[in-house]
N, C-alpha and C positions, 0 to 999 in steps of 0.2 A: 772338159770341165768348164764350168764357168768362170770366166774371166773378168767380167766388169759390169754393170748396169748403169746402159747409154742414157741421159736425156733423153734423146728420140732418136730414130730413124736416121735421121743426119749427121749424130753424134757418133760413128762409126768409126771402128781402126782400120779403113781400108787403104792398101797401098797405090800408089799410082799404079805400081807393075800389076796390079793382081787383075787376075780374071774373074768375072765377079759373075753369078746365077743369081736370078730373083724365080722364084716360085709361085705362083697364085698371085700376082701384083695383082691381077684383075683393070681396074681406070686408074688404078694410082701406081706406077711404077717409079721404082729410085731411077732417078735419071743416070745414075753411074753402074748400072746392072748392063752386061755384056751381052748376055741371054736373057729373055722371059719364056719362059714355061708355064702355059697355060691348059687346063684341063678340059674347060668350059669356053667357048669362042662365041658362043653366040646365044650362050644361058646367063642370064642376068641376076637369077636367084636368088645366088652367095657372094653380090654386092652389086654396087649404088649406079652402074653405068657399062658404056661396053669396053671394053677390052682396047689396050690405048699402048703401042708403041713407041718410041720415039726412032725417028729416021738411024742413030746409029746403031737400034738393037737388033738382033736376030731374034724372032718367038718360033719359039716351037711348041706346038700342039701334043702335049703330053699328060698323064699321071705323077700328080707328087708321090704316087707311092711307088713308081715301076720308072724313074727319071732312066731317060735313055741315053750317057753318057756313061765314063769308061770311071774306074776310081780315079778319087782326087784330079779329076779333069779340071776341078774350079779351086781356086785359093779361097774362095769365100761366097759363102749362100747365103742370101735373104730370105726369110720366111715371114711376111709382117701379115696378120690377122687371118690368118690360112688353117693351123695348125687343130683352132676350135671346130670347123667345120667338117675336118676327116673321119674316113669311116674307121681305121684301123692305122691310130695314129704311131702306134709302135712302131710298124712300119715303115711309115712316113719320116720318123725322127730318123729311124737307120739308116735312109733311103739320104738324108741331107747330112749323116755323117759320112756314108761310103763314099760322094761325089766330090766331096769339099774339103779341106784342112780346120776352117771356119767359118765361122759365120753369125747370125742374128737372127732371135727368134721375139716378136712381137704377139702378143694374144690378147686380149679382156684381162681381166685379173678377176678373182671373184666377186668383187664389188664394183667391179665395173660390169660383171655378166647380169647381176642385181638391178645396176640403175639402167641398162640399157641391153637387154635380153634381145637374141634374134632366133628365130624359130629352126634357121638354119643351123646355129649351135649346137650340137654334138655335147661338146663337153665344158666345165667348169675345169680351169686352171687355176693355181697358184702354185709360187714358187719360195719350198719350207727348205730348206739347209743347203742353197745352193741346188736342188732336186726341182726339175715341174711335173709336178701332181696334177693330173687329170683324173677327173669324177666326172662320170655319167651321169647328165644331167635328169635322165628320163628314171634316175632312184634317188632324188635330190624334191625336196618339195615344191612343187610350182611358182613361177616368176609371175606373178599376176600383176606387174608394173612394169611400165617404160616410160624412164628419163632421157631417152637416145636423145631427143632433140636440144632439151635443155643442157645437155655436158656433152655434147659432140657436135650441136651445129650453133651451139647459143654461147654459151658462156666461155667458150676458148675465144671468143671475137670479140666479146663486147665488155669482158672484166679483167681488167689486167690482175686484180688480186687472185683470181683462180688461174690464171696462166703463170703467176707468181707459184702458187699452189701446186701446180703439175712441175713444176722445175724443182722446187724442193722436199715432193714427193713422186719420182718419175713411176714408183710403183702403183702408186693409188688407185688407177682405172687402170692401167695396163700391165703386163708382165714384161721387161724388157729386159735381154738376157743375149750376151753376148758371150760364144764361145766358143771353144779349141779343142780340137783332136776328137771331143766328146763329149755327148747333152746326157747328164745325170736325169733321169725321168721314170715316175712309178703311173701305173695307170690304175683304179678303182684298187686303191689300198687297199689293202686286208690290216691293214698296221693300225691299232688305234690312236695312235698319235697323227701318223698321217689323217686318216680318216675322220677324226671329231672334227678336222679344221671346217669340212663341208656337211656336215652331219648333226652339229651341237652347240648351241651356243658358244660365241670367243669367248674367253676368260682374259686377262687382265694381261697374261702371261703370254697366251697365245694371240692377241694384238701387238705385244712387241718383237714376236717373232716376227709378223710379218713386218712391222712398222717398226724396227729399231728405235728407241731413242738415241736422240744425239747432244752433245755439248752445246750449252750457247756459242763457242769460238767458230765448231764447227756451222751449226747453224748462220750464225750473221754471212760465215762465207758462202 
């Protein structure tokens, strides 16, 4: 189930003792991930550079959907920006509940798949009651825009009010979803509640699903 929704990446309940799995880092790895598991070593594709170790890890050349350890071999898995570009993500999710106790799942959010679409994406995420909802993007109407640069390599560096903006909404552009024993996940709803999120105009109702409102007391904190 899910547990918390991190800030970022960093913002993690990992313990000193735990053994920790990262999955698909790709050139960006947690520097505190034990293993990398990498699928692609020398395919560039499904991200920004090559495949980047640090001296204390061990990688191994593996499937996130077929990981080649025992159960609960890891106290905690990373999955950050991985999750969208799988063939048969069901399995994938299973695949980092059998190995781990815990762990962190980072994705696009669907307004972040909106301003900054990759061709390599698969699927349209968000996360409605605690559940992540993946929609196929290939019965989803065409992304005929890309903001990638302006809100991924522009404005996290040069605006502190939008870096302001991603801390007191860490959901906006991303899904970030930390959890335990087990990842609540429906894939191309049949449910029309799930299903209008990605199918229908939001309503008023279905923007504070995803966007909560909050108190001012909370807010100023």
């Amino acid at each position: 189930m899910k547990i918390r929704t991190p800030y970022t990446r960093e913002d993690l309940r990992i313990k000193r003792s735990d053994r920790v799995l990262e999955v698909g880092p790709g050139h960006n790895p947690t520097y505190r991930a034990n293993v990398i598991c990498e699928k692609f070593l020398h395919d560039n594709s499904h991200r920004c550079g090559d495949v980047k170790v640090y001296p204390h890890q061990e990688l191994v050349n593996a499937d996130g959907e077929h990981l080649p350890f025992e159960d609960k071999a890891f106290d905690y898995v990373i999955c950050n920006q991985v999750l969208e570009h799988t063939e048969h993500p069901d399995v994938f999710l299973k695949e980092q509940m059998r190995v781990a106790k815990r762990g962190y799942i980072e994705t696009p959010s669907y307004l972040g798949e909106f301003l900054h679409p990759k061709a390599s994406h698969r699927w349209a995420i968000l996360e409605i009651d605690g559940k992540l909802v993946l929609f196929e993007k290939s019965k989803m109407a065409a992304y005929a825009h890309n903001y990638g640069n302006v809100f991924l390599n522009y404005l996290p560096y040069q605006s502190l009010p939008y870096k302001l903006l991603q801390i007191v909404e860490p959901q906006l552009t991303a899904n970030r979803y930390e959890w335990k024993d087990t990842i609540e996940f429906i894939i191309n709803p049949e449910d029309e509640y799930y299903r209008s999120f990605f199918t229908q105009p939001w309503t008023m109702e279905m923007t504070r699903k995803v966007f909560p409102p909050r108190g001012l007391g909370k807010e100023l904190c």
